[in-house]
N, C-alpha and C positions, 0 to 999 in steps of 0.2 A: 575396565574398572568393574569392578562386582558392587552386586545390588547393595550391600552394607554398607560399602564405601561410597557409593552414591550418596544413599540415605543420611551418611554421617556427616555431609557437609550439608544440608537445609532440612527441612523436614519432611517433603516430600523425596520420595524412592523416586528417581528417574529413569526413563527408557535408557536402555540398551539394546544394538543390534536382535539378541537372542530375544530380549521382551516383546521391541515390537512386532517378531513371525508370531513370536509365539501368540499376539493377542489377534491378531490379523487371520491366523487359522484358526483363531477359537471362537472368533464373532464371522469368518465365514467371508472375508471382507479383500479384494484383492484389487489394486489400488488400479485406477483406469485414465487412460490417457484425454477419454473426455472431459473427465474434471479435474485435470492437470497433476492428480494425486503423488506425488513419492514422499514418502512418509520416512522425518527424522532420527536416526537415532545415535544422536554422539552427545553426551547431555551436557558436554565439554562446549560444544557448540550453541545448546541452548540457554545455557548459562550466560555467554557472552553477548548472546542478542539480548536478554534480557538487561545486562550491564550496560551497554552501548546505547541500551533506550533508556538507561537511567529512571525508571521509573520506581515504584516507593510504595508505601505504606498507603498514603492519598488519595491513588490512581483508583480508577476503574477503565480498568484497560477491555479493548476491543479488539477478541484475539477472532480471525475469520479464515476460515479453513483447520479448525485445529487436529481433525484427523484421529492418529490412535491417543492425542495427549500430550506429547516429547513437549513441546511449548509450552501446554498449559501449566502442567506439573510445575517447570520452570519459573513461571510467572505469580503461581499461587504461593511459592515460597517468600513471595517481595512483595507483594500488591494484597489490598484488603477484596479487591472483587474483580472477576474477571466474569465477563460476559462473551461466551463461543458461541460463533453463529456456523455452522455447518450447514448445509445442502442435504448430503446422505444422512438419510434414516436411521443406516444402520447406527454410523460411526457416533451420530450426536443420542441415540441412546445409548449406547456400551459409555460414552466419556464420563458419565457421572459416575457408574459403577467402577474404572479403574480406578477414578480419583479417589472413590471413595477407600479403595482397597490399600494404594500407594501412599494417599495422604489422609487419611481420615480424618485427622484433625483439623484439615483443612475445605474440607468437601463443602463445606456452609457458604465460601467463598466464591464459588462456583454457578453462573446460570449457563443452561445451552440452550440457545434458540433456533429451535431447527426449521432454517428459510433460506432462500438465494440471500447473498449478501448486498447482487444489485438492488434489490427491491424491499430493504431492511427500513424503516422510520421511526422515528421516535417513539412513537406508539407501540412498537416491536419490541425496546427494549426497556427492563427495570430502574435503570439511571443511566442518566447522562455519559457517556464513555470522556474520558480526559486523555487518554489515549488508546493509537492503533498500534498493535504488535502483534504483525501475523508472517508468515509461512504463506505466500498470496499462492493462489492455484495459476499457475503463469499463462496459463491458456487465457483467463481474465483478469490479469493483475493490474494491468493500467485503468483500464474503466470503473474494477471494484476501487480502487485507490481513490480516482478521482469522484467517484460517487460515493465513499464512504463524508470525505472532506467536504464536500459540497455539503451532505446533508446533515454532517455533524460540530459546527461551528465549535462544540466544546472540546473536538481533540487538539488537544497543544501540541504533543508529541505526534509523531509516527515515526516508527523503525519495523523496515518491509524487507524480506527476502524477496527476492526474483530472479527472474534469470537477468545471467550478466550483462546481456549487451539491452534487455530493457533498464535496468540499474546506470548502464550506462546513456542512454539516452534521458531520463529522466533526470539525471543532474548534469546534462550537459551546458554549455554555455554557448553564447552567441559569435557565431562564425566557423563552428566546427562542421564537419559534414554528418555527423548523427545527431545534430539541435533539430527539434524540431516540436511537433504540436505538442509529445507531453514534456518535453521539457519548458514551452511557458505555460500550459494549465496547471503544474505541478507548481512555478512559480507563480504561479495568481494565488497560493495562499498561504505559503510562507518563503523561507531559506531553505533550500536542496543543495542535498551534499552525499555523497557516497560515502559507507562509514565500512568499507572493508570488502572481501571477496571470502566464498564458501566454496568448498572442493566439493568433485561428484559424489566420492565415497562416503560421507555420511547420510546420505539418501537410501533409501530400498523402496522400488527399485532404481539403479543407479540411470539419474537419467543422461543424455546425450552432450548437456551444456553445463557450465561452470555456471554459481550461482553468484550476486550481489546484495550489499547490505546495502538502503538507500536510506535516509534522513529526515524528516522534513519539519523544521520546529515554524509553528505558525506565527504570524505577525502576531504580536502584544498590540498593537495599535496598528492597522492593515492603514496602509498605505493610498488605497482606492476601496470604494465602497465592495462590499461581501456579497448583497442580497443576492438574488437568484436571478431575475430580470437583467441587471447588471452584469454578474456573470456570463450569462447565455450569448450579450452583445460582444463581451469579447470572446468568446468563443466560436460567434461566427465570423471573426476577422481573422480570427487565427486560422481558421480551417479552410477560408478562401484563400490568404498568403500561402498555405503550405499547399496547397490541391495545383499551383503549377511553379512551385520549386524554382525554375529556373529561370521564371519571366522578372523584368521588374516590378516593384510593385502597383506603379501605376498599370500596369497590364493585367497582372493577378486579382486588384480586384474593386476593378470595371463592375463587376458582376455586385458585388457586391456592394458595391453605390452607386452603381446607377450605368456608368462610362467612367470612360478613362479620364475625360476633363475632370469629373467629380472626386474620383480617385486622385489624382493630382490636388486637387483642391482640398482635402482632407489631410492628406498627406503633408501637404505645405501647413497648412493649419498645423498641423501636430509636431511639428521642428523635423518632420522625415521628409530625408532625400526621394521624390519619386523613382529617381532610378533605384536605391537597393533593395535590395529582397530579401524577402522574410525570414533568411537564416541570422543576417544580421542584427537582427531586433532581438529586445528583451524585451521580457514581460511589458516593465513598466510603458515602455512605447505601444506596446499594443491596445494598452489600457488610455493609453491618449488617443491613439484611433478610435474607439471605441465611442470615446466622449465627444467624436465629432460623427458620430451618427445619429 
C-alpha cells in the first residue's frame, strides 16, 4: 500500500515496510534483542489492534514500547491523547519529529516519556491512562503488564501484542497444562481473553515466534479488594502453589503457612480440596486463600 493510500484512510500517513528502514537508518537505530525490539510495519495490522481495543475519542491510551511509531500513528488517528513511554533515547526523541512530519495535525496529541516502563508512576505521567495498547518488548511483557495494571487502576482497557505461547498462557484457564501464575495475576484484575494471532512477517526484524493479541477488560466492580497489600497476599500464594507444580496443595504450601496441617487448614477453610493443585484453581480461589492468611 503506498504512502497516499495509507494517508487517505485517517489522517495520519502510516508506516510501511520501506518507511520503517528507512527511518531506522536515518536515526541510526538498529533494533536489539535486549530490549526485545522488532519494529511493525503492516499498518493493515495496526489498524486492527487498534479496532480490537476499541478505544475512542475519550481514551488516553498507554502505548509502551512504541519504537519507530507504526502503533502510535495508528492510535493518534482514534484517541484524543496518547502518552509513549519508551526506554531508548534515541527512538523516544526521533517519535515526536515523525509524528510531527506524518501527522502534523495530530502531533499535540502526543506525550513521550522516556523511562523503563517497569518503574513508570503517576507522577511520570500527564493524565491518568484509561487504557494500555502496546506492542510489549516480549523479553518483559508479562511483569510490564502486570505492573502497568497494578499501578494504574484507571486502565479499563488493555489490548497487548506478545509472543504467542505468552498470549497463550495469559488467557489460559484452569486445568490446562500452560495455566499458570500469569494466567491468575492477569485474572486478579479483570476478564482475559485472547483476541487473535499476528504472523512473523510484518515485523523487521522478523523474529523466530508467532505473535498474540491478548485482552483484558477490568472489573467495573472488582470482585476482591485491588489495594496493594491485598494484592501482594495473593500473589504470594500464587507463587508458592505454582514453585512445586506437582505436589498437592497441602504440600506446596506448607511454606507458606506455616506446615502442612496449616495448609490443610486453610485450605479446608476456603472450600479447597487439600489434595489438588494449583493448576486446578482460579483466580477467585486463590483470593479465598489469601483471606485465610
Amino acid at each position: 500500500m503506498s504512502e497516499s493510500e495509507t494517508a487517505g484512510r485517517g489522517q495520519a500517513a502510516l508506516l510501511g515496510p520501506v518507511e520503517v528502514r528507512e527511518l531506522a537508518e536515518r536515526f541510526g537505530v538498529k533494533p536489539t534483542k535486549q530490549r526485545g525490539q522488532n519494529f511493525v510495519h503492516d499498518a493493515n495490522t495496526m489498524r486492527r489492534i487498534v479496532a480490537t481495543a476499541g478505544v475512542g475519542r475519550e481514551d488516553t491510551v498507554l502505548e509502551v514500547g512504541p519504537g519507530l511509531g507504526s502503533l502510535t500513528l495508528a492510535l493518534l488517528d482514534v484517541v484524543d491523547k496518547v502518552i509513549a513511554v519508551e526506554i531508548d533515547p534515541t527512538l523516544a526523541r526521533h517519535l515526536p519529529e515523525t509524528v510531527g512530519v506524518r501527522a502534523p495535525e495530530l502531533a499535540d496529541r502526543l506525550t513521550v516519556v522516556l523511562m523503563d516502563a517497569m518503574k513508570v508512576t503517576h507522577a511520570d505521567l500527564p493524565a491518568e491512562p484509561t487504557a494500555l495498547v502496546a506492542n510489549l518488548p516480549y523479553n518483559v511483557a508479562v511483569p510490564v503488564l502486570l505492573t502497568l495494571l497494578a499501578e494504574f487502576p484507571s486502565i479499563r482497557t488493555t489490548l497487548v501484542m506478545v509472543q504467542l505461547e505468552v498470549a497463550d498462557r495469559l488467557a489460559a484457564v484452569p486445568g490446562g497444562r500452560i495455566y499458570g501464575i500469569p494466567s491468575v495475576k492477569a485474572g486478579f484484575f479483570g476478564t482475559v481473553r485472547r483476541s487473535g494471532t499476528v504472523g512473523r512477517q510484518i515485523f523487521w526484524p522478523v523474529p523466530q515466534v508467532e505473535s498474540g493479541l491478548v485482552r483484558i477488560d477490568r472489573f467495573t466492580e472488582s470482585p476482591w479488594p485491588q489495594d496493594e497489600a491485598f494484592r501482594q497476599r495473593v500473589y504470594a500464594v500464587v507463587d508458592a502453589a505454582f514453585a512445586q507444580r506437582r505436589k498437592t496443595l497441602r504440600a506446596a504450601l506448607a511454606g507458606w503457612a506455616g506446615s502442612p496441617v496449616e495448609a490443610e487448614r486453610r485450605l479446608t477453610a476456603a472450600g479447597i480440596a487439600p489434595t489438588a493443585r494449583g493448576e486446578t484453581l482460579d483466580t477467585a480461589a486463590f483470593v479465598r486463600l489469601a483471606e485465610q492468611s
